[in-house]
C-alpha angles and dihedrals in degrees: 000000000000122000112219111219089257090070106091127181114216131221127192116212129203121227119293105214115200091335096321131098144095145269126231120189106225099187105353130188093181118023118228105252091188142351142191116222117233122263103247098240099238082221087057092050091042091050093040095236121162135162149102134310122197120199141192112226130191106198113192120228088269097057100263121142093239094176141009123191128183116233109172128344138112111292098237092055092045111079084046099058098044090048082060107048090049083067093049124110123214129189111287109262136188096234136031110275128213099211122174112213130188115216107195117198123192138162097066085129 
């Protein structure tokens, strides 16, 4: 079956604490297999800015993060959660998957 590139697949993060956490699927079609936590932006620490970034991924049929794109998120905390998730690495599929993930950042304080 297809996926049209309005099913999305939701993840749900853990915290990433100074650049650290951990991810929980909360309703996976394809499992991380393995992350790389955000750098912190020093900007975004200075300025005590936390939150959430959602992004948009497209994950190819070996695993690899082929897109990211931001969907909503402060601009400080964005590059570096889509510089993250690229380097990310998803169960291989048969087909190309559209997948939303939230990257939370705390600890900015």
């Amino acid at each position: 079956m297809a996926f049209s590139r309005r099913s999305f697949t939701h993840f749900l993060l853990g915290s990433f604490l100074f650049g650290t956490g951990s991810a929980f699927a909360a309703s996976a079609h394809r499992a991380v297999i393995s992350k790389v936590p955000p750098i912190y932006p020093e900007l975004a620490r200075r300025m005590h800015v936390s939150g959430t970034v959602v992004l948009h991924l497209v994950v190819a049929p070996d695993g690899s993060v082929s897109d990211a794109k931001v969907e909503s998120g402060h601009a400080l905390l964005g590059p570096a959660a889509q510089e993250a998730v690229k380097r990310w690495k998803f169960e291989p599929s048969s087909e190309t998957s559209d997948l939303t993930v939230d990257v939370n950042f705390s600890g900015g304080n």
